[in-house]
KEKEDO-464374 format. One record per residue (C-alpha): residue number from 1; x, y, z. Coordinates in Angstrom, 2 decimals. Layout:
! residues N
   num        px        py        pz
   NUM         X         Y         Z
...
//
This chain:
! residues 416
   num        px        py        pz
     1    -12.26     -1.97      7.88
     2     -8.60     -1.90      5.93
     3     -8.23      1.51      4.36
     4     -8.19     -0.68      1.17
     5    -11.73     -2.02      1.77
     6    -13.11      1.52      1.83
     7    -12.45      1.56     -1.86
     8    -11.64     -1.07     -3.94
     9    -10.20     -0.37     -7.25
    10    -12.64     -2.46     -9.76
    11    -10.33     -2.67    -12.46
    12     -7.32     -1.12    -13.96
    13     -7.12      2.80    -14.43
    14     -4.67      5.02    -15.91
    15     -2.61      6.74    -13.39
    16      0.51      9.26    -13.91
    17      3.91      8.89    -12.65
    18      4.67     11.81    -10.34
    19      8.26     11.46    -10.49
    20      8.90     10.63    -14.77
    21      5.72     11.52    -16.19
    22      4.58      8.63    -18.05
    23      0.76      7.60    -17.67
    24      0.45      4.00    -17.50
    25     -2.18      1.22    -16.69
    26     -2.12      0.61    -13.22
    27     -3.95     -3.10    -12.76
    28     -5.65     -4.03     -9.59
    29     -3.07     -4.35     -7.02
    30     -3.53     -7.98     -4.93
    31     -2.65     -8.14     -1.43
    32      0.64     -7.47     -0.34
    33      2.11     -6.87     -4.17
    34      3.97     -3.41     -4.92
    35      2.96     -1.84     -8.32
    36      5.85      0.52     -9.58
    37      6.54      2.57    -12.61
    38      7.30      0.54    -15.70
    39      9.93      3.60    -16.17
    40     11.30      4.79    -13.13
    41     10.43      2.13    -10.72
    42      8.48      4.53     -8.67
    43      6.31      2.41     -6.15
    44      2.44      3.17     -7.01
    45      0.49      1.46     -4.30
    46      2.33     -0.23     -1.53
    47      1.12     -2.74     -0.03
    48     -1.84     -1.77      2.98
    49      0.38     -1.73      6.21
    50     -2.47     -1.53      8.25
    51     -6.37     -0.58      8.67
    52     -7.93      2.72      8.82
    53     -8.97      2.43     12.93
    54     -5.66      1.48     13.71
    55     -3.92      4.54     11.60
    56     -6.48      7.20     12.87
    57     -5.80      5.80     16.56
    58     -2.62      6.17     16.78
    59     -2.82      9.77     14.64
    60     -5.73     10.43     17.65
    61     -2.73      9.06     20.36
    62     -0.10     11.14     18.94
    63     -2.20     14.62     19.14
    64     -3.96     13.79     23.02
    65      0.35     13.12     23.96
    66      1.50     16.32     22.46
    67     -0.72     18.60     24.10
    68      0.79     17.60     27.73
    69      3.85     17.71     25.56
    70      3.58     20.97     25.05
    71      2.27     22.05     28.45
    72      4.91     20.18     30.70
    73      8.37     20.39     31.41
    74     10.71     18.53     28.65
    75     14.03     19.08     30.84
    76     15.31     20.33     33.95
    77     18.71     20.68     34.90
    78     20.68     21.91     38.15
    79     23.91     24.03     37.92
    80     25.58     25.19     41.10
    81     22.30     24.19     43.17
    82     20.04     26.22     40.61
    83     17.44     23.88     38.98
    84     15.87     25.35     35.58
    85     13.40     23.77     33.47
    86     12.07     24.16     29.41
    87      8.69     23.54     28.37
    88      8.12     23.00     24.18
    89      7.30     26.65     23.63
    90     10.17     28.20     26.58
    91     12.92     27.80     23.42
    92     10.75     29.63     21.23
    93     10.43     32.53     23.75
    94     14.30     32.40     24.84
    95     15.34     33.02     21.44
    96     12.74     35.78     20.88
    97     14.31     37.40     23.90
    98     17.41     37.08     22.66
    99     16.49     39.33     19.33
   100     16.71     36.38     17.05
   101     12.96     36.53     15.71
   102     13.51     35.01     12.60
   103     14.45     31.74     14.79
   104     11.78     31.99     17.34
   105      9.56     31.57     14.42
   106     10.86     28.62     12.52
   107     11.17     26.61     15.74
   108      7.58     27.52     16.44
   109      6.03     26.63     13.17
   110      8.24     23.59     13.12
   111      7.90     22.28     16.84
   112      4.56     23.41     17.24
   113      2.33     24.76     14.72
   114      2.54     22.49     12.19
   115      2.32     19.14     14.16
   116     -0.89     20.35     15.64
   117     -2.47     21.39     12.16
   118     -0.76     18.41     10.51
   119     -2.45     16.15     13.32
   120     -5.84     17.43     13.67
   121     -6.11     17.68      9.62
   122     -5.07     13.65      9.68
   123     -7.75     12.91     12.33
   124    -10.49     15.27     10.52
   125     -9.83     13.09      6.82
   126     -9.45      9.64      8.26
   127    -12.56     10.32     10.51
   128    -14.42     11.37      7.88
   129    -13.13      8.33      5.24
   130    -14.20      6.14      8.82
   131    -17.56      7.41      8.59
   132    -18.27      7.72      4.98
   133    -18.21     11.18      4.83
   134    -15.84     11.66      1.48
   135    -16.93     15.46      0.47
   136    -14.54     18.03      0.23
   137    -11.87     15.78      2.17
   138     -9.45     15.55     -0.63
   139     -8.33     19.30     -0.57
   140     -7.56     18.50      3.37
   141     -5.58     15.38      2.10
   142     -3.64     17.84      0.16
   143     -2.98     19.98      2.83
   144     -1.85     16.96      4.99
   145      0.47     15.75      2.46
   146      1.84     19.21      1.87
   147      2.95     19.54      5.42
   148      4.21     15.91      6.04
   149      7.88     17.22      4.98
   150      7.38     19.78      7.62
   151      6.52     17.90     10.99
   152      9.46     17.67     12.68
   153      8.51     15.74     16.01
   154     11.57     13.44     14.95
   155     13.69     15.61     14.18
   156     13.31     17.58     17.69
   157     13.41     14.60     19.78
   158     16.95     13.73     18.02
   159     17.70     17.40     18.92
   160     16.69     16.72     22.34
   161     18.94     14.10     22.87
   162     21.84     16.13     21.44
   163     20.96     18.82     23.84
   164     20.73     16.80     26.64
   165     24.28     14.79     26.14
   166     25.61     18.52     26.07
   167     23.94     19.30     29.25
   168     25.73     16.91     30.96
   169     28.94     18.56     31.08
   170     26.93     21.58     32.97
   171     24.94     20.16     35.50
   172     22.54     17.66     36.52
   173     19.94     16.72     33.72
   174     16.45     14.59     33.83
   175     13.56     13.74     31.33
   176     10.95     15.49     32.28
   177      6.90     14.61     32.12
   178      6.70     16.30     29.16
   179      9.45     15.12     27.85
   180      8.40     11.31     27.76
   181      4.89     12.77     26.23
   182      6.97     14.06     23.40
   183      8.72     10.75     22.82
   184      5.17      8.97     23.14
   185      3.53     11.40     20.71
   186      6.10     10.79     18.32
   187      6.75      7.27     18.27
   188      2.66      7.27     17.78
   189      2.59      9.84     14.94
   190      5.57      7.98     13.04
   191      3.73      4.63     13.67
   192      0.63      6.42     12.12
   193      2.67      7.62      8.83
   194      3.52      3.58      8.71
   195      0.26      2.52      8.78
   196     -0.85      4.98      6.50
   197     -1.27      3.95      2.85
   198     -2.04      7.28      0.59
   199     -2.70      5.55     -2.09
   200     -5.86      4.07     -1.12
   201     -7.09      6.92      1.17
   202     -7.15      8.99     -2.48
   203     -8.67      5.76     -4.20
   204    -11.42      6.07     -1.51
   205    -12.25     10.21     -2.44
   206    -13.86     10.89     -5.21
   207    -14.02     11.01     -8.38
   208    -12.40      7.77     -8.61
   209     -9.68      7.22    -11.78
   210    -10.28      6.89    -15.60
   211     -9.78      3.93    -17.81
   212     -9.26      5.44    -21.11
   213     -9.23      9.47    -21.53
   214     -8.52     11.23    -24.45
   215     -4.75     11.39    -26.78
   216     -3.92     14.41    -24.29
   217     -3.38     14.24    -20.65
   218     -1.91     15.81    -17.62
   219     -1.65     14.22    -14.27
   220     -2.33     15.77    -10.68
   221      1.14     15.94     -9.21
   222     -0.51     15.96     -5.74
   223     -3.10     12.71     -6.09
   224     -1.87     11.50     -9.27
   225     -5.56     11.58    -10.96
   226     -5.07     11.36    -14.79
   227     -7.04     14.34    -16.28
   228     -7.99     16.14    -20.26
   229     -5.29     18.33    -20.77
   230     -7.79     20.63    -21.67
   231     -8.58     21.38    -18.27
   232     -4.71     22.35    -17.39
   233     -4.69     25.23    -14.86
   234     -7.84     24.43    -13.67
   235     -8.42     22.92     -9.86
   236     -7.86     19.09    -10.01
   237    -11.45     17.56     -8.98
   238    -10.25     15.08     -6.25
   239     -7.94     17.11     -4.56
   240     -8.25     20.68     -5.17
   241     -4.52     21.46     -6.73
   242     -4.04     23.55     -9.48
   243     -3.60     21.69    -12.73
   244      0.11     21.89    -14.46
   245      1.41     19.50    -17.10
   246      4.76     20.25    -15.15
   247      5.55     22.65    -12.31
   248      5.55     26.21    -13.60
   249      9.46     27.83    -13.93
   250     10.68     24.63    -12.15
   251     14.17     25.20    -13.26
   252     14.49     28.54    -12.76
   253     12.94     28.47     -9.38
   254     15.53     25.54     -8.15
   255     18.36     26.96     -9.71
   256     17.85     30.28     -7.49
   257     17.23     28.39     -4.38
   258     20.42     26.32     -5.33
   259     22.53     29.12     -5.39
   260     21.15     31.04     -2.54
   261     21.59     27.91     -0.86
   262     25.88     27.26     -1.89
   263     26.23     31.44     -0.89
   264     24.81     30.50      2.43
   265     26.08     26.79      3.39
   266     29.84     28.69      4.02
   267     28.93     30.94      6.14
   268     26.65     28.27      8.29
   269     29.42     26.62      8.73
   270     32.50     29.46     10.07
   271     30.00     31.50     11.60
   272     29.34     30.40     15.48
   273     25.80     29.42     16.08
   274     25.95     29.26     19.63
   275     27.83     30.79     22.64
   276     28.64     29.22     25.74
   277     29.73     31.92     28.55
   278     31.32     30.53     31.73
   279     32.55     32.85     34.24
   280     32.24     35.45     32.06
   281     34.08     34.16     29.03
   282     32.09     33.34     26.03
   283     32.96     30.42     24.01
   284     31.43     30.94     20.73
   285     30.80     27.45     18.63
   286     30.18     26.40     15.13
   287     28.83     23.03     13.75
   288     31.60     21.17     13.63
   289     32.76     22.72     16.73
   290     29.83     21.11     18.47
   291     30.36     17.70     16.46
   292     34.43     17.71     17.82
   293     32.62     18.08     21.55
   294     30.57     15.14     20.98
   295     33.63     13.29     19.84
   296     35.78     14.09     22.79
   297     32.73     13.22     25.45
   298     32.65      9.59     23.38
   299     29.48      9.71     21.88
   300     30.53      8.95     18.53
   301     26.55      7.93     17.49
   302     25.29     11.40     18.31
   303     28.66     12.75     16.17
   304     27.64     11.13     13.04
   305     24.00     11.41     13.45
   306     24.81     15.71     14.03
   307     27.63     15.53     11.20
   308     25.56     13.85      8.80
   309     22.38     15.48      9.26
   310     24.36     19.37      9.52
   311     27.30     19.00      7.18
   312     26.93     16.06      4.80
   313     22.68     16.37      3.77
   314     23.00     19.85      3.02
   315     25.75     19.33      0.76
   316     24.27     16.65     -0.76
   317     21.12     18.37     -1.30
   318     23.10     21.03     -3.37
   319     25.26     19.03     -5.41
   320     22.30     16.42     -6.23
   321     20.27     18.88     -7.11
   322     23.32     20.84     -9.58
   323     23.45     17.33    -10.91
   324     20.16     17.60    -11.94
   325     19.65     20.65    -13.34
   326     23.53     20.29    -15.47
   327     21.93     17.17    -16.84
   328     18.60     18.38    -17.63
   329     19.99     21.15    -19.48
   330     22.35     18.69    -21.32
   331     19.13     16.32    -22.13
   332     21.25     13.83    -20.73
   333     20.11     10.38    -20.70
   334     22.39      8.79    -18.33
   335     21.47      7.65    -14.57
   336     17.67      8.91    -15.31
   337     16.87      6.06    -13.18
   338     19.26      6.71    -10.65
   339     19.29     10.57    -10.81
   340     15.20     10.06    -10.36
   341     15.91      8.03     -7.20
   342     18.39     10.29     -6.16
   343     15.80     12.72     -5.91
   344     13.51     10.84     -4.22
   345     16.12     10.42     -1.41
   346     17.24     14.23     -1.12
   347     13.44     14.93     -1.18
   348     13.33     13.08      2.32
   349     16.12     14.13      4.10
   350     16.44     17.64      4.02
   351     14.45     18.23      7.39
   352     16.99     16.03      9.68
   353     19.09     19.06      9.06
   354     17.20     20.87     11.48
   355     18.86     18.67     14.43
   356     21.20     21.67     15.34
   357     18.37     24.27     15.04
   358     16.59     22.81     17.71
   359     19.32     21.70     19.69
   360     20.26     25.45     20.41
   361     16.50     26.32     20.91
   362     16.53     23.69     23.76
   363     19.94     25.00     24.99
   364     19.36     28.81     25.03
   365     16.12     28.15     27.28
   366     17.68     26.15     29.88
   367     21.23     27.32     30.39
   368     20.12     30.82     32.00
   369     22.81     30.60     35.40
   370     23.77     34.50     34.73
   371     27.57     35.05     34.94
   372     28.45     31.26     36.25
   373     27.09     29.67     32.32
   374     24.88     30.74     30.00
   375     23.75     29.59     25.95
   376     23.34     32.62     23.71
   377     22.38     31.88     19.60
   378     24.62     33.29     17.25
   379     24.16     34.98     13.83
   380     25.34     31.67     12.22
   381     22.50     29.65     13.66
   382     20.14     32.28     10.57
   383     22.26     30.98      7.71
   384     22.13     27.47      9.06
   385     18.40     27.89      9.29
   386     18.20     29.59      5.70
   387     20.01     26.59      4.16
   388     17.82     23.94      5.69
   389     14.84     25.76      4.70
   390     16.28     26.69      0.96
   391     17.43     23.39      0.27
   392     14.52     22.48      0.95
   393     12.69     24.36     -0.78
   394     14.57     23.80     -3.81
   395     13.76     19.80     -3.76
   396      9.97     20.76     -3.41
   397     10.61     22.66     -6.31
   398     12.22     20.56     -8.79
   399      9.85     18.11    -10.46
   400     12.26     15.64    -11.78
   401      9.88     14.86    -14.72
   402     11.33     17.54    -16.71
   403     14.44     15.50    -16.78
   404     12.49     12.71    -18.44
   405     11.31     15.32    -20.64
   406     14.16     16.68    -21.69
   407     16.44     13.39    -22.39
   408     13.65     12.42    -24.91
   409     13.83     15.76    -26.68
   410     17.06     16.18    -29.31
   411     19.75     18.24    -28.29
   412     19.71     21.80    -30.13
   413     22.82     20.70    -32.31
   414     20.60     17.53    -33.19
   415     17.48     19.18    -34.42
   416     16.26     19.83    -37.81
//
């Protein structure tokens, strides 16, 4: 049974554009067509990618591989004859140790917490779309989508792989059981978010969409169910989210995380984040520090992946977002389209930041050789942190409707 099949749209429905605004008829989709926004060119309902066994499967694979994931060792490697080996949660505790809290934490909920939550949440509303069992599942498809941005199984294994090309210049490194779980569980739970289609799974909970509704109305920003605007700020009916014709103090809000996030981007970038100590003398690193390393040991992939994902997405993050909010304010009509897809790229991105993050998590847990080498974090590896988690913040924040809102209102020198 296709996840289409489980509910198929009888005819068309009005259905609100999540990233312009504009409530449209949205026609029965046929097979393997792509409906977008007259407007924005926002893709409505994909085509189905796959069936509902096959996505809750592999969702089903990808949690059963990250428990031994978690439980067995990633890495080991062997410096002057001394092996030493990390397990998911052993960067987590090194970086406790180390007084960095504040670290320990977002690597946890990253690495750890949320995958599991994310994953058993996925299993728990496909199951229950499997089996018929549609009540109540729609707030739990909320929660699932609010988190998506959040699981970083990627983004770790990427970090991973960084870690373990610096490794090499230590000692002796090797994949360990758990760290070919970790690849498994990920390639499974990225295969899953393929074969996914959201679309349908919220045309299969109830109540299904509207046809005609009144002169006034507000879409769900979460499940895109069109709605009276008399029932604004109260709990959408599918999905459970609070009802707002836009997001409350959106510009406000992402113009503070903006600027928290340009006070913080220069020191995450002079400030070391690491330490390497050899023999006793420490060799403190920054970002780019690490991306010149990669450089001189020829792996000029890993360089650009790390120098894009550290130094370049932040930044453009920040000034995509500024762009935004100048032009908004300027009820600008130029780029809208573009500016709107802009958005949906920085949107997207802002968690492959995290590489570095991760990368030193893995580090300060395995190189522990007392005074021959050891991996220490550095206060610069907070205000990296703090930046990735601002900016992204700030794109969850913005809801780029308001610039569609605000290019078709006059500009104050305009107005009667």
């Amino acid at each position: 049974m296709s996840l289409r099949q489980v509910y198929q749209r009888p005819a068309a429905e009005l259905i609100g554009c999540a990233d312009c605004g504009l409530v449209q008829m949205l026609p029965p989709v046929p097979a393997n067509a792509i409906a977008e926004c007259v407007r924005c060119h926002r893709p409505f309902a994909p085509p189905a990618r796959g069936s509902i066994d096959s996505a809750l499967a592999l969702t089903v694979a990808a949690l059963l591989l990250l428990l031994p994931a978690a439980s067995l060792p990633l890495m080991r490697v062997t410096s002057f004859g001394v092996p030493r080996r990390n397990w998911l949660p052993t960067g987590v505790e090194a970086l406790w140790n180390y007084g960095f809290a504040s670290l320990s934490i977002v690597v946890f909920i990253f690495s750890i917490a949320i995958p599991f939550i994310y994953l058993g949440l996925m299993i728990w509303v496909l199951g229950g779309i499997r089996l018929g069992l549609t009540a109540s599942l729609g707030k739990l498809f909320r929660w699932t989508a609010a988190l998506r941005p959040w699981v970083m199984l990627e983004v770790y294994l990427v970090g991973c792989c960084v870690a373990y090309t610096r490794l090499e210049s230590i000692g002796s490194v090797g994949v360990g059981t758990g760290g070919w779980c970790l690849l498994a569980a990920t390639a499974a739970a990225v295969l899953a978010t393929l074969k996914l289609d959201e679309q349908s799974v919220w045309d299969a909970l109830p109540p299904h969409g509207a046809s005609s509704i009144g002169k006034q109305a507000i879409s769900c920003e979460t499940c895109e169910l069109i709605i009276d605007a008399r029932n604004e700020r109260s709990p959408c009916p599918r999905c459970g989210a609070t009802l707002h014709r836009r997001k409350p103090d959106t510009i406000q809000r992402t113009l503070a995380l903006v600027i928290t996030g340009y006070l913080l981007y220069v020191p995450a970038n002079l400030i070391p984040v690491l330490s390497v100590e050899r023999f006793g003398r420490p060799d403190p690193s920054t970002i780019l520090s690490g991306v010149h390393e990669l450089i001189t040991n020829g792996l000029w992939p890993l360089a650009i992946i790390v120098f894009t994902a550290s130094i370049v997405v932040p930044l453009v993050k920040l000034f995509g977002l500024t762009l935004m909010l100048i032009m908004t304010r300027l009820r600008s009509r130029r780029g809208l389209v573009f500016r709107t897809r802009l958005f949906r790229f920085i949107d997207r991105i802002g968690r492959w930041s995290n590489i570095d993050l991760f990368m030193i998590s893995i580090l300060v847990a395995l190189v522990q050789f007392g005074a021959l080498t050891s991996v220490r974090p550095e206060p610069g590896a907070i205000a990296f942190a703090a930046v990735v988690i601002i900016t992204m913040m700030a794109s969850r924040n913005f809801d780029a409707r308001v610039m569609w809102d605000a290019a078709s209102e006059p500009a104050a020198g305009q107005r009667a």
